[in-house]
LUMMI-228739 format. One record per residue: residue in one letter; y, x, z of N, C-alpha, C in turn. Coordinates in steps of 0.02 Angstrom, whole numbers. Example, Ala and Ser with C-alpha at 12.3 -4.5 7.8 and 13.67 -1.06 7.14 Angstrom:
BEGIN
 residu   n_c2   n_c1   n_c3  ca_c2  ca_c1  ca_c3   c_c2   c_c1   c_c3
      A   -284    660    390   -225    615    390   -165    660    390
      S   -112    642    354    -53    684    357      2    645    394
END
This chain:
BEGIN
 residu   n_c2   n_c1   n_c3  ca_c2  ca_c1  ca_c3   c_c2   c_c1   c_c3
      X    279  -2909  -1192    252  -2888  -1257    228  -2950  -1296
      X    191  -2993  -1259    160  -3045  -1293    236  -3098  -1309
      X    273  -3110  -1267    360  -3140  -1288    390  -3106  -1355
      X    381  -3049  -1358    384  -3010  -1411    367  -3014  -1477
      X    308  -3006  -1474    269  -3037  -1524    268  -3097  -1559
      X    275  -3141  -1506    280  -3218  -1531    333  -3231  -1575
      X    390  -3194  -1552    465  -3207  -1588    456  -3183  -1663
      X    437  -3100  -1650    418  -3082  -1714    387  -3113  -1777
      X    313  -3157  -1723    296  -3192  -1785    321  -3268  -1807
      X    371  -3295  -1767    391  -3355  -1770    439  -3337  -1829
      X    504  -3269  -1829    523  -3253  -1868    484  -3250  -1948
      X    438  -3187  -1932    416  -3193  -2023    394  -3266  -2062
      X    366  -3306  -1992    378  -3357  -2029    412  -3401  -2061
      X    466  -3389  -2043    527  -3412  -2071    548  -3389  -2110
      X    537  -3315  -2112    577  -3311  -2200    511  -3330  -2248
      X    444  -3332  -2234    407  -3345  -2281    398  -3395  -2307
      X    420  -3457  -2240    438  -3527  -2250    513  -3536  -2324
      X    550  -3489  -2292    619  -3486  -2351    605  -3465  -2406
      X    565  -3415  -2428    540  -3380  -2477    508  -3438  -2545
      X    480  -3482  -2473    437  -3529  -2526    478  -3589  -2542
      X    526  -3598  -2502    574  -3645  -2523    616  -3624  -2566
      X    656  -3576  -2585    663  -3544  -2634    655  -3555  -2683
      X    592  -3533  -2699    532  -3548  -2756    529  -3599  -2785
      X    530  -3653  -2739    540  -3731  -2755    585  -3737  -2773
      X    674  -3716  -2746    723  -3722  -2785    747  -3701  -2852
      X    714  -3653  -2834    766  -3619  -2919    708  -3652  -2977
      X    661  -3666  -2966    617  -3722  -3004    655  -3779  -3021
      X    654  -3833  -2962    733  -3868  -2977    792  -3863  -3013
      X    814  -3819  -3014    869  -3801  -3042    858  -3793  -3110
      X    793  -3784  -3132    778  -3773  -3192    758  -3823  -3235
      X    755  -3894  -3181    753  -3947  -3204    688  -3978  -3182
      X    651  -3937  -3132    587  -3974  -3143    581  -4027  -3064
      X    574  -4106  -3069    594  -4125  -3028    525  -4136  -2981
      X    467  -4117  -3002    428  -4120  -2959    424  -4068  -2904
      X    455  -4013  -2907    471  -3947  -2873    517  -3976  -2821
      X    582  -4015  -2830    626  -4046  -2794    590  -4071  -2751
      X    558  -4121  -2789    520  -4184  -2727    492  -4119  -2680
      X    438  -4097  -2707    408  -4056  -2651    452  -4016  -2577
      X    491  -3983  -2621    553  -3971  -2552    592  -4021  -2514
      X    600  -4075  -2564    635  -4140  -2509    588  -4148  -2453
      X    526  -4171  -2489    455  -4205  -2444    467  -4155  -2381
      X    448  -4086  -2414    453  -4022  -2357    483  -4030  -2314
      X    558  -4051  -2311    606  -4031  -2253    615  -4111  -2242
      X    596  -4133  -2265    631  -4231  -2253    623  -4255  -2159
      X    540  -4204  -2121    560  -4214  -2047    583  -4183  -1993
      X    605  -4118  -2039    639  -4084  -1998    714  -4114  -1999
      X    738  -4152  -2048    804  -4146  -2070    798  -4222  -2040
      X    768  -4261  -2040    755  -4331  -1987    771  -4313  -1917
      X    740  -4261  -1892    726  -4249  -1818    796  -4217  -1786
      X    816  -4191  -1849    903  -4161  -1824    948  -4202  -1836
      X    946  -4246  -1868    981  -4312  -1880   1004  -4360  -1808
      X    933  -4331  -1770    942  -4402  -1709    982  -4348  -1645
      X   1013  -4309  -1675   1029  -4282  -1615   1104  -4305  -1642
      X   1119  -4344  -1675   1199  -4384  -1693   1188  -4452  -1686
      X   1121  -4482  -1712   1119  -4546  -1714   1057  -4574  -1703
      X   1052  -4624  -1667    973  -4673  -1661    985  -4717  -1701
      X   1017  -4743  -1742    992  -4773  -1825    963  -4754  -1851
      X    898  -4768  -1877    855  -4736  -1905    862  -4766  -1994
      X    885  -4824  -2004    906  -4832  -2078    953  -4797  -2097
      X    996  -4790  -2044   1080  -4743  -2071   1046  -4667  -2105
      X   1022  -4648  -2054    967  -4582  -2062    956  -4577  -2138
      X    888  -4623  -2152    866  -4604  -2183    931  -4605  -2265
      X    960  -4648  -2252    997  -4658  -2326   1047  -4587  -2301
      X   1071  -4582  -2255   1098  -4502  -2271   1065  -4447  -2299
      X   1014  -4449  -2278    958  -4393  -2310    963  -4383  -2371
      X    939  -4473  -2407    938  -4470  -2483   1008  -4477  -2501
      X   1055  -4490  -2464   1121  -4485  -2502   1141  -4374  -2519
      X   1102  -4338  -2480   1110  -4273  -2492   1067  -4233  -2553
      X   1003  -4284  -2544    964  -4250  -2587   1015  -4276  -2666
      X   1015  -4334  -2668   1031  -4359  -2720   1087  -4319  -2755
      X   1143  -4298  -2709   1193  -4258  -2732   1170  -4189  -2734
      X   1134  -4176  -2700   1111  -4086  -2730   1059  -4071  -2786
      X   1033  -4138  -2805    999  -4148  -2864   1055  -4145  -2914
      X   1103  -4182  -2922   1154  -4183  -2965   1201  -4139  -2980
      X   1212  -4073  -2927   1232  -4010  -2942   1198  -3946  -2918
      X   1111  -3954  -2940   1107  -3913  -2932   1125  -3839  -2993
      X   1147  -3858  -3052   1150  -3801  -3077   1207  -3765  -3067
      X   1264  -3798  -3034   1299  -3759  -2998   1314  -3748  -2916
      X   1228  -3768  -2885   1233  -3725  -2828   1191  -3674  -2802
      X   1213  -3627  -2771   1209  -3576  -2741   1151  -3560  -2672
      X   1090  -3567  -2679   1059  -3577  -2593   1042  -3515  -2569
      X   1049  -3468  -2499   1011  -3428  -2470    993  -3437  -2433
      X    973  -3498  -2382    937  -3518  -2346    946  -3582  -2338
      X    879  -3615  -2384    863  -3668  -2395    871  -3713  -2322
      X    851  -3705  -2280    849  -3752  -2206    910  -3744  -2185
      X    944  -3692  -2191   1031  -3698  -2170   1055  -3731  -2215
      X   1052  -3729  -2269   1104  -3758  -2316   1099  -3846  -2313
      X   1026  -3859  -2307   1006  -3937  -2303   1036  -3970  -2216
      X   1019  -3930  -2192   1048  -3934  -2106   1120  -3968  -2106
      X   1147  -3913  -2158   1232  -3920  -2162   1269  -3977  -2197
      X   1206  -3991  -2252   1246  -4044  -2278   1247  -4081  -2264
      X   1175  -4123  -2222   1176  -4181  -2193   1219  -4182  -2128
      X   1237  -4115  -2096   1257  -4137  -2030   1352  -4156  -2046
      X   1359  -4140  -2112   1444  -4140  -2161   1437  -4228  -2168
      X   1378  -4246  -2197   1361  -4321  -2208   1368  -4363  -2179
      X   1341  -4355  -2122   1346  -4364  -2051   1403  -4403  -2031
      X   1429  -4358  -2031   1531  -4345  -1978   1586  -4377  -2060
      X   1546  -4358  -2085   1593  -4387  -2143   1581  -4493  -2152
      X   1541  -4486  -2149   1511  -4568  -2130   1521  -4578  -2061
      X   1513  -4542  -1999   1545  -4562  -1935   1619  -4593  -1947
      X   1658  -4560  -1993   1728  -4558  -1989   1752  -4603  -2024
      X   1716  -4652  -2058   1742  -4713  -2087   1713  -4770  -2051
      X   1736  -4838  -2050   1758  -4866  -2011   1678  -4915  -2022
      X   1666  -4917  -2102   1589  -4943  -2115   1565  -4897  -2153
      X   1509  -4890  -2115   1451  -4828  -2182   1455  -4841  -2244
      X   1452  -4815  -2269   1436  -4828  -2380   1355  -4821  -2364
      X   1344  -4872  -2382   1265  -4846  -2414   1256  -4815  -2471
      X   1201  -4779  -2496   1206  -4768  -2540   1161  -4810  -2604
      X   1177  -4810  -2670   1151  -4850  -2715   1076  -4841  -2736
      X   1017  -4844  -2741    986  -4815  -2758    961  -4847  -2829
      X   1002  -4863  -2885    984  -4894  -2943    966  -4849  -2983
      X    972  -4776  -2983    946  -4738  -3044    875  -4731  -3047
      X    860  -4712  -3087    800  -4699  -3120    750  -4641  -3099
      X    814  -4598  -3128    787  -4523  -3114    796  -4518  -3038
      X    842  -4539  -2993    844  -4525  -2915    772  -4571  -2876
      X    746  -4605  -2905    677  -4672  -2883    621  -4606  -2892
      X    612  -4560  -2961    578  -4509  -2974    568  -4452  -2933
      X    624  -4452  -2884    619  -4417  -2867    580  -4399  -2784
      X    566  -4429  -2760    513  -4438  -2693    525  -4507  -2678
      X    448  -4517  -2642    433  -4581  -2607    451  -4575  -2548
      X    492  -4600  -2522    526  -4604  -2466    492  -4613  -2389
      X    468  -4694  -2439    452  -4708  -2371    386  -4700  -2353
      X    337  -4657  -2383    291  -4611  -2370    309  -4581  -2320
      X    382  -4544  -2326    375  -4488  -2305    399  -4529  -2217
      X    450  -4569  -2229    480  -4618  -2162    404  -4648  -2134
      X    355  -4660  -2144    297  -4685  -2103    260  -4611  -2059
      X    252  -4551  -2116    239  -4503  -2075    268  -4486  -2007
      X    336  -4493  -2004    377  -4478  -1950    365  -4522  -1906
      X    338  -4581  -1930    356  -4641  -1852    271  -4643  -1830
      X    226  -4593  -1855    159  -4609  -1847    176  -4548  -1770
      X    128  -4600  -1730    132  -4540  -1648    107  -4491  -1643
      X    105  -4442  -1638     69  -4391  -1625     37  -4361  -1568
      X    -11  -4348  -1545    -49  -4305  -1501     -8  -4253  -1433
      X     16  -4266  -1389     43  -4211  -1352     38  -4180  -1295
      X     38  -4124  -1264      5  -4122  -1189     68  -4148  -1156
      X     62  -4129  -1117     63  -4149  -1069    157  -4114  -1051
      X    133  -4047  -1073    200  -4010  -1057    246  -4018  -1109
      X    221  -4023  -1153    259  -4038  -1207    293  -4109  -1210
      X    256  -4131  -1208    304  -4197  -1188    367  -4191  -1130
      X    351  -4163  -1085    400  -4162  -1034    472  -4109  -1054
      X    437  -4072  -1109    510  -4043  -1133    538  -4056  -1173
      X    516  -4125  -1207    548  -4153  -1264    588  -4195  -1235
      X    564  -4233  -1166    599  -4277  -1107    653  -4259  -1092
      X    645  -4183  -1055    699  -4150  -1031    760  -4146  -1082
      X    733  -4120  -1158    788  -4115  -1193    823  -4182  -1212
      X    809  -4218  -1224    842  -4289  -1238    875  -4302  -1173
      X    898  -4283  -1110    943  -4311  -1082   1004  -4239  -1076
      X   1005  -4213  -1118   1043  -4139  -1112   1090  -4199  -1175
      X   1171  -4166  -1154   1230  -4173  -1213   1192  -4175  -1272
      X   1234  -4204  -1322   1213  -4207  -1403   1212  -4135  -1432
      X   1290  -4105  -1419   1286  -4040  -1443   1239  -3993  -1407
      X   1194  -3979  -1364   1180  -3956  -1346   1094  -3960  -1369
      X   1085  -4027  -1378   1030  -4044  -1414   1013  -4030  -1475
      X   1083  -3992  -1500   1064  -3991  -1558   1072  -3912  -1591
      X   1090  -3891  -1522   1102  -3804  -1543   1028  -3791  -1518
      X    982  -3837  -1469    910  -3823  -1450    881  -3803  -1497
      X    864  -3895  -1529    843  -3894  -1580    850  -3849  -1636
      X    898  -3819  -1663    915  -3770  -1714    898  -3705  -1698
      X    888  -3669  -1623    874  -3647  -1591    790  -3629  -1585
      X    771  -3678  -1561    694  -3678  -1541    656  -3703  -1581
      X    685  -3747  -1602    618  -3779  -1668    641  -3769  -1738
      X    698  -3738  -1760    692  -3700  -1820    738  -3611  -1810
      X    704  -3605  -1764    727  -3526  -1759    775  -3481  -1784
      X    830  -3519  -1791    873  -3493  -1824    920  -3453  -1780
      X    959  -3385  -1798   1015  -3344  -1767   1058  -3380  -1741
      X   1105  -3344  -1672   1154  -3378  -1658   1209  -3389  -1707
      X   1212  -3326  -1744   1270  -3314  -1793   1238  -3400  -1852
      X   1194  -3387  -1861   1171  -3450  -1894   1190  -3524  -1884
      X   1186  -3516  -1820   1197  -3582  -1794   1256  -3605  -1777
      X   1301  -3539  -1784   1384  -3569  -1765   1410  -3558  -1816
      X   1388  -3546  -1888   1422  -3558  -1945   1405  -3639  -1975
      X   1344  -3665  -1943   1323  -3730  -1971   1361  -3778  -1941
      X   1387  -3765  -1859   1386  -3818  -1844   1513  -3810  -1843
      X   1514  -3757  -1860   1584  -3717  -1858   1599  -3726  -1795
      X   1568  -3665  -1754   1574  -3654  -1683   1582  -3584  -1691
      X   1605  -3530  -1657   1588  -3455  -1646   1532  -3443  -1596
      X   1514  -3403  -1606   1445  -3357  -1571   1443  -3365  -1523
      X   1498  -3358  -1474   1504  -3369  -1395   1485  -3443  -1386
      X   1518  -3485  -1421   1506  -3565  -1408   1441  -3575  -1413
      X   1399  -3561  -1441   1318  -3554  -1468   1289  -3519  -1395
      X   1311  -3487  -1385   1272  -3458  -1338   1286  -3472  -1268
      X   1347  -3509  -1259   1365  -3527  -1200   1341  -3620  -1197
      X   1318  -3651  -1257   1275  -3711  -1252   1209  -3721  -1245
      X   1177  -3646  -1271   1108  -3633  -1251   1095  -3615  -1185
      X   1181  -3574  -1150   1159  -3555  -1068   1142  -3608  -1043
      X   1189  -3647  -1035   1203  -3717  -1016   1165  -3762  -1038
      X   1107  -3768  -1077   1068  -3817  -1101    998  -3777  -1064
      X    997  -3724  -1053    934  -3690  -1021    937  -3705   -938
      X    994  -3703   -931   1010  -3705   -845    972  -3783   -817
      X   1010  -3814   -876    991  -3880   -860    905  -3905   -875
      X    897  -3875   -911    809  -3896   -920    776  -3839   -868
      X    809  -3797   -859    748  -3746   -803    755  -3801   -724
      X    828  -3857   -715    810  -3855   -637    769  -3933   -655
      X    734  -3960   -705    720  -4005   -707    665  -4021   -727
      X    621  -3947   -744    560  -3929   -767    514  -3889   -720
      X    447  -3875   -685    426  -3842   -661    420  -3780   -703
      X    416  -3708   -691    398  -3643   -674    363  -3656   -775
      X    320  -3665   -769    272  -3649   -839    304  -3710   -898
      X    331  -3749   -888    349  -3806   -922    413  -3786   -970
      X    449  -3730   -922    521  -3721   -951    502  -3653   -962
      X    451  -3618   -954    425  -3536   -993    425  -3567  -1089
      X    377  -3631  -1084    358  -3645  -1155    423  -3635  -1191
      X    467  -3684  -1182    552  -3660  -1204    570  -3592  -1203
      X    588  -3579  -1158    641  -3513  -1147    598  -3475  -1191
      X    508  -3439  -1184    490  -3382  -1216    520  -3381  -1276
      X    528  -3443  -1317    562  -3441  -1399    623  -3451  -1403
      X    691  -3435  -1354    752  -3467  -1336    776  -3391  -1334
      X    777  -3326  -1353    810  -3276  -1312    885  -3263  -1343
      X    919  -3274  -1289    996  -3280  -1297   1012  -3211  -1331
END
């Protein structure tokens, strides 16, 4: 019951989290760029933290980031969002593989005006590298997950720390449902024999296949 519950409310939070991102967008779209910043700022460490499950460059990172924002700033009046954290998920992880696949990264330029206006960056890049506080168990399942496959790390992550559907997660990453769920078996198997009893409950209770 109490597993129950938790999901439930991990869920509403998420659409209320989307609801308000939303809000911020179609603001954007309307031109107002301080609304933007605010949603960049918003998602800039979640969209860092899913980043490293492709790459430990942390400069490559960050200029992918702003190489997405920058382009969804530039069309947003002809785009389309229903879920703000999928859609940002998707583009960077397109950014990604699309810059994997050439032989030297493009950086991107950052000479405009209006794109400088638009968030402080590296505000937001010091927040992320500042350490944070952790027990004990938690640490050990952040351990565990960093030696699990990439893909697998990253259906977790999409998984457990932004709660998203399977159906969700195999349209982002263009996998089918079974593949999603046969990387979470397989990514659970492997953190339950390498975690004690309560260590790998913290996971799984928010993991249900």
């Amino acid at each position: 019951m109490i597993k129950k519950q938790g999901i439930l409310d991990q869920r509403h939070h998420i659409i209320e989290e989307n609801e308000y991102l939303l809000e911020l967008w179609h603001k954007a779209q309307a031109g107002d760029k301080g609304a933007f910043c605010q949603l960049a700022e918003r998602q800039y460490r979640s969209l860092f933290a899913y980043a490293t499950n492709f790459t430990d460059d942390r400069d490559f990172i960050k200029d992918s980031i702003q190489e997405i924002f920058i382009r969804i700033w530039e069309k947003r009046t002809t785009t389309t969002i229903q879920y703000v954290s999928i859609y940002l998920f998707k583009s960077l992880r397109n950014q990604l593989l699309q810059e994997f696949r050439r032989s030297k990264p493009v950086r991107s330029s950052l000479n405009s005006l209006e794109v400088n206006e638009l968030s402080d960056w590296q505000t937001v890049e010091t927040q992320i590298e500042q350490v944070e506080a952790d027990s004990e168990s938690q640490y050990k399942v952040r351990q565990a997950i960093n030696t699990l496959p990439k893909r697998q790390q990253e259906v977790v992550f999409l998984k457990f720390y932004n709660g998203l559907e399977n159906d969700q997660i195999a349209a982002l990453m263009e996998i089918n449902r079974q593949s999603v769920a046969n990387l979470l078996y397989k990514a659970l198997g492997t953190l339950k024999s390498q975690m004690v009893f309560y260590q790998f409950w913290l996971l799984a209770s928010f993991m249900a296949l």
